[in-house]
C-alpha positions in Angstrom: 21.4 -80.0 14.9 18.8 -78.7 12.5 20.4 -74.8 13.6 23.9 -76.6 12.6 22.9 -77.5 8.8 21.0 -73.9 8.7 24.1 -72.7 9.5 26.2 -75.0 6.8 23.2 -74.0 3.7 24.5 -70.1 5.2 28.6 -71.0 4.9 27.8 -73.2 1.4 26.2 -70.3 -0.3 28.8 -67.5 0.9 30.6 -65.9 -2.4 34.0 -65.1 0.3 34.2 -68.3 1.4 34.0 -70.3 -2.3 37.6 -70.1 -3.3 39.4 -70.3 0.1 42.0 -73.5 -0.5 41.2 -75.0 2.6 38.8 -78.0 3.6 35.9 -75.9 5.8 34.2 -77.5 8.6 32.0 -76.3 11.5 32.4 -76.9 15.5 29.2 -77.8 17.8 29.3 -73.7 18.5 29.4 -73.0 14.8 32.6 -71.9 14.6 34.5 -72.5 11.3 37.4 -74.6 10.9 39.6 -74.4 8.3 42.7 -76.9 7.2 44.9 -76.5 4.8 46.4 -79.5 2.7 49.7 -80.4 0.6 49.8 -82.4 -2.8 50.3 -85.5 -0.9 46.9 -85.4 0.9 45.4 -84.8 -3.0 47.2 -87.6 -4.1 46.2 -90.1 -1.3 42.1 -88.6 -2.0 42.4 -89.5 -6.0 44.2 -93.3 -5.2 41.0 -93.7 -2.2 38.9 -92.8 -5.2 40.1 -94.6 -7.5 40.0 -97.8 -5.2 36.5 -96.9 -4.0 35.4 -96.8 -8.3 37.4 -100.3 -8.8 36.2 -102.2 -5.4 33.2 -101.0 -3.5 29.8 -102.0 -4.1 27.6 -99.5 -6.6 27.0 -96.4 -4.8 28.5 -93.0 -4.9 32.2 -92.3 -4.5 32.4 -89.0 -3.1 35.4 -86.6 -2.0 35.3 -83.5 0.5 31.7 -84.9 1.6 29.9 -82.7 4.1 28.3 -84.9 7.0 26.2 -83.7 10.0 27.8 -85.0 13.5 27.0 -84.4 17.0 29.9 -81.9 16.6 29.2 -79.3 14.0 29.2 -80.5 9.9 32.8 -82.1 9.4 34.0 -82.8 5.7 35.3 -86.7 5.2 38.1 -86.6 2.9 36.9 -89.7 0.8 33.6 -91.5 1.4 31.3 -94.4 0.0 27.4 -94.0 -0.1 24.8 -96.6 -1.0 21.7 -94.7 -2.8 19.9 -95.5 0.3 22.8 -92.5 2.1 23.5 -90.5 -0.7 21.2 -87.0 -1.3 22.6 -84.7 -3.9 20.6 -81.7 -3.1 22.0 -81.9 0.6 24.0 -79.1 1.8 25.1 -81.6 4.6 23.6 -85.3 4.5 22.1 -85.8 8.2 23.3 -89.9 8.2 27.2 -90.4 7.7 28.2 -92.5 4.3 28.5 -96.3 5.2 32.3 -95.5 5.0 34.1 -92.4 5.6 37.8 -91.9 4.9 40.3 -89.4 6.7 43.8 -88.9 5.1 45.9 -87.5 7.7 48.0 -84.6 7.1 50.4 -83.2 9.3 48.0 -80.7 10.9 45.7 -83.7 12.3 46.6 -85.5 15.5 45.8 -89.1 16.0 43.6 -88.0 18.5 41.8 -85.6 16.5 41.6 -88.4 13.8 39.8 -90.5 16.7 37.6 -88.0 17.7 36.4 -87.6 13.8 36.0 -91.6 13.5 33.7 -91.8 17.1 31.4 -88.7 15.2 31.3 -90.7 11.8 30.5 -93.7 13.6 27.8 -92.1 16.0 26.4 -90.4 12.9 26.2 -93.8 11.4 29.4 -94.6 9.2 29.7 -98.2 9.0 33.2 -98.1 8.9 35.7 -95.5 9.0 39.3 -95.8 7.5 42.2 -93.8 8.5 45.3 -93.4 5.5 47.9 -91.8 7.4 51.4 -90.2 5.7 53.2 -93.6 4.1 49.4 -94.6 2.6 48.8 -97.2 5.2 45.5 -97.9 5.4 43.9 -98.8 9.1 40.2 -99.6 9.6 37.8 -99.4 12.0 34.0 -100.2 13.1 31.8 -99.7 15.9 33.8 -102.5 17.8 37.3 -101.1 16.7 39.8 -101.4 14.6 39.8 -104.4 12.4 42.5 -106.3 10.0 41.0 -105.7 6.9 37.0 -103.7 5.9 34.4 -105.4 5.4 32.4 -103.1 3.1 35.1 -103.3 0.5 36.9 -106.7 1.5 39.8 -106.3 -1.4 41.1 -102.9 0.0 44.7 -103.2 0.5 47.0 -102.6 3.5 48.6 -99.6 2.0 48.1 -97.5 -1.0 
């Protein structure tokens, strides 16, 4: 892992890659990943955000967050740190946020999405919440998915 987030410090620092309008993430090999995204996607990241600011405990609302997974660095779309998680200086922070959001574009598969929420989880997310197109909100812990979160119990249904 520690060759992973050498890697990541490498890819965070690279002038070509700073302007690129795609989310960049890494595979276990290294390999970059790159995903593009529509206004929708945007949109769905600023209402997270703003739901995050109004609801979750204090902590640190943070968007396009780099975490360290079993499977390369991967980028959570929206995410909510206590002080405990969060590390500014962190080119990658080695222990997921307590929650970690994905919003789903067209390019991600529900299986993909699964896959993401198992290495958030295993990297020590508390909860992982998937928005898909509509704005429907699902979430999920370590013993599956649940009815409403328990980190932010307000969160609605649907955006």
């Amino acid at each position: 892992m520690i060759g992973t987030l050498t890697q990541w410090e490498e890819i965070v620092r690279d002038p070509a890659l700073q302007d690129l309008p795609y989310k960049i993430e890494t595979n276990a090999r290294g390999q970059l990943i790159l995903s593009p995204h529509k206004p929708r996607h945007s949109k769905q990241q600023v209402q997270l955000i703003a739901l995050l600011l109004r609801q979750a405990p204090p902590g640190e609302v943070l968007v396009e967050c780099a975490v360290s997974t079993s499977d390369g660095v991967k980028v959570v779309d929206v995410a909510w740190a206590s002080p405990a998680r969060f590390d500014a200086d962190a080119a990658a922070l080695p222990v997921a946020p307590e929650l970690c959001i994905e919003v789903k574009s067209e390019a991600n598969t529900w299986e993909e999405l699964a896959y993401k929420r198992g290495l958030y989880l295993a990297a020590g997310a508390r909860e992982v919440w998937i928005c898909d197109e509509a704005g429907t909100l699902r979430f999920f812990d370590a013993n599956g998915e649940r009815t409403t979160s328990a980190l932010v119990p307000e969160a609605p249904a649907r955006l």
